[in-house]
N, C-alpha and C positions, 0 to 999 in steps of 0.2 A: 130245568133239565130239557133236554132236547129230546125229539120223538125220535125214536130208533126203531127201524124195521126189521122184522126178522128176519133171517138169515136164510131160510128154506120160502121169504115171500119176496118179489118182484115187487116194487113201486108202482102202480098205476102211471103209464105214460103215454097212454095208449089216444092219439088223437082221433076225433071225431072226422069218419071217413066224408072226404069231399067225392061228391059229382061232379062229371063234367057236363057242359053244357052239350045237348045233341050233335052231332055233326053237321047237319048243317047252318047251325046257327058259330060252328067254328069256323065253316068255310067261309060262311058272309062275312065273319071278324077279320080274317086270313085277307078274303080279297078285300076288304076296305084297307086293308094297314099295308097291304104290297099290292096296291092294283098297278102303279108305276113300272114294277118288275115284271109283273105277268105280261104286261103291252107289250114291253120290249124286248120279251122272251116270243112272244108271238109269230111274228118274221122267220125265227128258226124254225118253231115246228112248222109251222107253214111250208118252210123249205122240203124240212125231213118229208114229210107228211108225200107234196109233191114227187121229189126225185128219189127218194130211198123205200118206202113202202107201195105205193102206185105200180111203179113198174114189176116189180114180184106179182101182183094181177096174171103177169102175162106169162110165168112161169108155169101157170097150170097146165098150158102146150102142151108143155113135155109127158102129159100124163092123159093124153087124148088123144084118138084120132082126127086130129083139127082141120076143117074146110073153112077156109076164110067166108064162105058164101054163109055160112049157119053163126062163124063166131065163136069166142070161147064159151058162151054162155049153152050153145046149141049143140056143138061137134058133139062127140061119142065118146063116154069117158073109158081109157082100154087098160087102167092101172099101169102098171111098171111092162106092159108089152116093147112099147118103142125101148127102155133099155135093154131088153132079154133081145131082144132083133138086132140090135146093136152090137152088144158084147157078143154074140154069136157068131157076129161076120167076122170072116179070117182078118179081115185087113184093120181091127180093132185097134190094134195093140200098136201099131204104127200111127194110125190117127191122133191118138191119145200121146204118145211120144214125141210127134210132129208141132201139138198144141201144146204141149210143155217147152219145148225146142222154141219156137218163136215167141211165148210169152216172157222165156229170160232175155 
């Protein structure tokens, strides 16, 4: 006769939960088995790193009263004044139409 289970019980199939190993013992696996690909992935961020994050640095400008003599680390930080000074002047709305105008 064959064992038959009842009907209101579930079969034990319940596997024995695995760990993973720590993190950083994934990462050392990770970078032994793709260090080839990380090298040559390297060059780009390199790039990014240089020309697309770097210069946003210099964006903080816009949110200072900047003296090149002090630098952005030194000038005076004046929040959103330089915009409200900006949008305030009459001739706003033409500048801003002007640089949409020559950027098509």
């Amino acid at each position: 006769m064959e064992a038959q289970v009842p009907t209101n019980q579930k079969p034990s199939s319940l596997s024995p939960v695995v760990q993973k190993p720590p993190f950083s013992a994934r990462v050392k696996d990770d970078w032994h088995d793709n260090k080839i690909k990380y090298l040559m992935a390297l060059p780009v961020i390199i790039y990014f790193l240089i020309f697309s994050y770097k210069p946003m640095y210099g964006l903080l400008m816009v949110f200072q009263d900047y003296t090149p003599r002090l630098g952005i680390g030194g000038s005076t930080w004046i929040g959103f004044d330089n915009f409200v000074r900006f949008f305030n002047d009459p001739n706003a709305t033409r500048i801003v139409v002007n640089t949409f105008n020559i950027s098509i």
